[in-house]
C-alpha positions as CSV (number, residue, x, y, z in Angstrom):
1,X,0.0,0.0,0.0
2,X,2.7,2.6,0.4
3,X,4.7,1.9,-2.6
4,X,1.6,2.3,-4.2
5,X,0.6,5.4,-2.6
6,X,1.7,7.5,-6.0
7,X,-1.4,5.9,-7.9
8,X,-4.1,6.6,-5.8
9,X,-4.8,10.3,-5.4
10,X,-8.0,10.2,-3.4
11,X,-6.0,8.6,-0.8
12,X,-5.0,4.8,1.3
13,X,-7.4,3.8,4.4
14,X,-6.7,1.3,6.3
15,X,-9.4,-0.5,8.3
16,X,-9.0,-3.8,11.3
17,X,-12.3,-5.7,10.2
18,X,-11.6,-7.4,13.8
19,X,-11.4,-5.8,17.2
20,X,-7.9,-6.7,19.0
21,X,-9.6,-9.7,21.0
22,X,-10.4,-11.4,18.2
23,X,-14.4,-11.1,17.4
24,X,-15.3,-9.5,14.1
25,X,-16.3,-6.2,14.1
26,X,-19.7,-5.7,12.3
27,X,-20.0,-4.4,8.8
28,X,-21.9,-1.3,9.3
29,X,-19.3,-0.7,12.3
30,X,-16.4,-1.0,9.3
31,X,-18.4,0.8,6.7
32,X,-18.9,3.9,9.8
33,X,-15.3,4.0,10.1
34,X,-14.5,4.2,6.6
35,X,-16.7,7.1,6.1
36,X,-15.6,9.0,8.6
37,X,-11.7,8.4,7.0
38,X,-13.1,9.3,3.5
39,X,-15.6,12.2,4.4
40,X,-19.0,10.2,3.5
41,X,-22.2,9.7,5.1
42,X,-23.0,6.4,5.7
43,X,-26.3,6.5,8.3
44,X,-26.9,2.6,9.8
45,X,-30.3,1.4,10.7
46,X,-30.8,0.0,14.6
47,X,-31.2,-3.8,14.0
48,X,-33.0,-5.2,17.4
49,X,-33.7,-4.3,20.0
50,X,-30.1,-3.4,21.1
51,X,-29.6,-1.6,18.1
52,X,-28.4,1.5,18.3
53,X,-27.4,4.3,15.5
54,X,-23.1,2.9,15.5
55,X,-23.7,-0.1,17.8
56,X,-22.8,-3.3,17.6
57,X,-25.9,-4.5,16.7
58,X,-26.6,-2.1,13.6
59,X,-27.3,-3.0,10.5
60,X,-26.0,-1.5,7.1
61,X,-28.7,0.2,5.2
62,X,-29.4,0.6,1.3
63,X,-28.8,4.1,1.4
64,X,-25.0,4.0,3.4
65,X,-23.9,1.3,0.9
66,X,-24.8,3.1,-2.3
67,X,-23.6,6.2,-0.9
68,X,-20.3,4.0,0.0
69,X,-20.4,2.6,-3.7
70,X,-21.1,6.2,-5.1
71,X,-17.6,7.6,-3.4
72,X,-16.0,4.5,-4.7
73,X,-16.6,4.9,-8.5
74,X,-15.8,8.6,-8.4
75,X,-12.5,8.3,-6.4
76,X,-9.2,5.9,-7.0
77,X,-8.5,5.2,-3.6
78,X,-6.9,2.1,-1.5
79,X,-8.5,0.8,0.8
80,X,-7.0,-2.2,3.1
81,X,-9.3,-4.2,5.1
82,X,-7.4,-5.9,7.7
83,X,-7.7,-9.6,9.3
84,X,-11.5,-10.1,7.4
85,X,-13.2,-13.3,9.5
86,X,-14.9,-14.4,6.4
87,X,-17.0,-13.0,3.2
88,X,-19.9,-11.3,4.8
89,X,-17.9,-8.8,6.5
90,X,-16.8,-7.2,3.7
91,X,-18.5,-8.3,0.3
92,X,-20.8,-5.3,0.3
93,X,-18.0,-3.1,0.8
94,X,-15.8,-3.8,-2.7
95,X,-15.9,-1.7,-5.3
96,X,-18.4,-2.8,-7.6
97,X,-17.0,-0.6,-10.8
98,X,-15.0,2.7,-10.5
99,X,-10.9,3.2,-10.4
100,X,-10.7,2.3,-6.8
101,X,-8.7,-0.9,-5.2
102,X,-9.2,-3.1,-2.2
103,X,-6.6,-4.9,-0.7
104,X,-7.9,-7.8,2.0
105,X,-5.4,-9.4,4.8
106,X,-7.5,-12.7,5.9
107,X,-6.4,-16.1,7.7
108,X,-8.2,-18.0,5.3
109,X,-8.9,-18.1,1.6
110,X,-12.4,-16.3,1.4
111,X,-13.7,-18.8,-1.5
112,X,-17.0,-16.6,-1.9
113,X,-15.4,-13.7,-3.0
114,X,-14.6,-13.3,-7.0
115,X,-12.8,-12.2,-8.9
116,X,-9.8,-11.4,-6.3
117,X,-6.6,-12.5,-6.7
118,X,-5.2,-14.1,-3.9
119,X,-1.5,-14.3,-2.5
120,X,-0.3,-16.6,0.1
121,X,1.9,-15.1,2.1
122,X,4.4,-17.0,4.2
123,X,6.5,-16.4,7.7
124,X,9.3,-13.8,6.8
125,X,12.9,-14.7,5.7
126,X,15.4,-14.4,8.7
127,X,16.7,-10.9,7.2
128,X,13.6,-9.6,7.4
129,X,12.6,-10.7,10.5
130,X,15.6,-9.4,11.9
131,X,14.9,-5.8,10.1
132,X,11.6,-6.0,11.5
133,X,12.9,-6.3,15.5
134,X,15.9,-3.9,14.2
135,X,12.8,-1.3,13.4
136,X,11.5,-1.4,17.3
137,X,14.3,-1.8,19.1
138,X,16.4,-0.1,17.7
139,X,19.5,-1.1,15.2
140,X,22.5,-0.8,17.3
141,X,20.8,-2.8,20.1
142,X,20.4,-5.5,17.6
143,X,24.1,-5.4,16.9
144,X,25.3,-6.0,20.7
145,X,23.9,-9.9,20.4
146,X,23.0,-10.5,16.3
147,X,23.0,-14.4,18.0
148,X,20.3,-13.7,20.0
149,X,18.7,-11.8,17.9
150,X,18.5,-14.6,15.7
151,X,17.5,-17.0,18.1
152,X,14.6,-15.0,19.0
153,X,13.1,-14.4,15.8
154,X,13.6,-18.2,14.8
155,X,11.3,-19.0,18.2
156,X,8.8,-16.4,17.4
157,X,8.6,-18.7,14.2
158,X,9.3,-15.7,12.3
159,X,5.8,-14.7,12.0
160,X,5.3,-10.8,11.8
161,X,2.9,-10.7,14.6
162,X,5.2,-12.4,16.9
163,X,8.0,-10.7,16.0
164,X,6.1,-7.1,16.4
165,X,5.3,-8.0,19.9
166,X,8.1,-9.3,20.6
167,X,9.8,-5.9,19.7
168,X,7.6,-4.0,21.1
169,X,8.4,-5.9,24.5
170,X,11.8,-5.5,24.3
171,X,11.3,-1.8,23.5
172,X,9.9,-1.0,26.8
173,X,12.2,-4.0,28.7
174,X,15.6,-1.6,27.8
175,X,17.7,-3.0,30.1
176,X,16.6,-7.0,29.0
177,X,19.8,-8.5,27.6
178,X,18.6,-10.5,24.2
179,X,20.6,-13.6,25.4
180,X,17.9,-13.5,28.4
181,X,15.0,-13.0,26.1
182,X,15.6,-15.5,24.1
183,X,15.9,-18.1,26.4
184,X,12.3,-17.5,28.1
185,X,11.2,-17.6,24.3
186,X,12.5,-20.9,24.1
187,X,10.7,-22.1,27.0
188,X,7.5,-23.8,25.2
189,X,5.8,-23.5,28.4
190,X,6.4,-19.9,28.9
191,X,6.5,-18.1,25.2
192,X,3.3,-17.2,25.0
193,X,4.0,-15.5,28.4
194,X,6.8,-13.1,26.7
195,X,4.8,-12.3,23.6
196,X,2.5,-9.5,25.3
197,X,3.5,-5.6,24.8
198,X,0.5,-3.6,26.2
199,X,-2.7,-4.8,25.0
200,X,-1.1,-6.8,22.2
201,X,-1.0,-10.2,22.8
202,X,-0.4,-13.4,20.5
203,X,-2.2,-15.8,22.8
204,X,-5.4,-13.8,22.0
205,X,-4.8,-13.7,18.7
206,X,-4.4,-17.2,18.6
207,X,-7.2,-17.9,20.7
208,X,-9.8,-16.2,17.9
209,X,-7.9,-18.3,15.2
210,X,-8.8,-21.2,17.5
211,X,-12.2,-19.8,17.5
212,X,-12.3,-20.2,13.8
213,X,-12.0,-23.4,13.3
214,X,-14.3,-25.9,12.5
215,X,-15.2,-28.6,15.6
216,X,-13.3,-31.2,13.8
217,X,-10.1,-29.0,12.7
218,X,-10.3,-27.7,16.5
219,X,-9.9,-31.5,17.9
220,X,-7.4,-32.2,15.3
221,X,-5.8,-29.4,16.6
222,X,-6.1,-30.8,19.9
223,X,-4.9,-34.3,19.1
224,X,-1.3,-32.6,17.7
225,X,-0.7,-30.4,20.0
226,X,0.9,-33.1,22.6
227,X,3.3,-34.4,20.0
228,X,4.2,-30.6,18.9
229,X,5.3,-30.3,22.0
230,X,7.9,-33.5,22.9
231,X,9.5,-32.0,19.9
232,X,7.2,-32.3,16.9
233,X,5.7,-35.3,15.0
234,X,6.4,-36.7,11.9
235,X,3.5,-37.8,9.1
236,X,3.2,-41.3,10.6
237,X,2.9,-40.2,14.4
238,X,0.4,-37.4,13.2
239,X,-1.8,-40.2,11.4
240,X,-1.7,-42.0,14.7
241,X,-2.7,-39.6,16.6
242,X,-5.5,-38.5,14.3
């Protein structure tokens, strides 16, 4: 989105489609916030009797989505929709014609949605992951124990969310040698511990993942997990186990 912030004039937005617990935010909550980034009116409609004009329990109306749509095919814009739980969240809010763009982040591949095209993106090289921790605490810090460094992206699997928070940790622990760090990382009982800056915190975002997964995916799960941790499994124990 910012090396492409050249092409769209009318602006880049960026939106979380899920609150930093997990849940899923509701669309007319997404398409509010949106509105107020781009300057248009998008009025909800109470939905129940808890509903309330912005609440969670609002619906989108007719009138907010075409007005939406209207902004959308007279402006080239980006808009990013970050972490979308799943197709209804977000299908009324694409662009159905005009010069604008939408770029979707999701954990899954949102089969209903056509015609995207999708990218599958992967855990981060080392380099980058290492840039990444360099970014937040700071590059010459980095330099006083590259080993540890190392070692602690590698146990935060090199997943950006991991490594962001566990940056962010270490930004605020100053005095926290990285040797030390990355030992309690490497603690399977006691990671998920570390990997909390603020009100950031991996466990909950794997919680919600967990959340979104079928019954039967969530006792595979389940079933795996006690190999994963003497060490991992290989093809034949997992088929055991399953």
């Amino acid at each position: 989105a910012h090396l492409l912030g050249d092409g769209f004039p009318d602006g880049r937005f960026h939106v979380q489609v899920r609150r930093e617990d997990g849940t899923a935010r509701t669309p007319a909550d997404v398409l509010a916030e949106l509105g107020r980034l781009c300057g248009v009116r998008v009025p909800v409609v109470p939905a129940g009797p808890a509903g309330a004009e912005g609440g969670p329990d609002a619906a989108v109306s007719q009138d907010a989505e075409d007005a939406w749509q209207e902004w959308l095919s007279l402006h080239r814009a980006l808009i990013v929709l970050d972490d979308v739980p799943d197709e209804a969240s977000v299908r009324g809010l694409l662009p159905r014609s005009g010069p604008s763009s939408v770029v979707l982040t999701a954990r899954g591949q949102l089969a209903g949605l056509a015609p995207v095209h999708r990218v599958a993106l992967g855990a981060l090289a080392d380099g980058e992951a290492l840039e990444l921790l360099g970014k937040l605490i700071g590059p010459g810090r980095l330099r006083t124990d590259p080993a540890a460094a190392l070692r602690i992206v590698r146990a935060c699997g090199a997943l950006p969310l991991a490594v962001g928070v566990g940056g962010m940790r270490l930004a605020v622990l100053r005095h926290l040698p990285l040797a030390e760090y990355a030992d309690r990382l490497g603690d399977p009982s006691a990671a998920l511990d570390e990997l909390v800056a603020g009100d950031v915190s991996v466990r909950l975002r794997m919680a919600s993942g967990w959340q979104d997964l079928a019954a039967d995916d969530r006792r595979a799960l389940g079933l795996l997990a006690g190999p994963a941790q003497e060490g991992g499994f290989t093809l034949d124990g997992a088929m055991e186990a399953l």
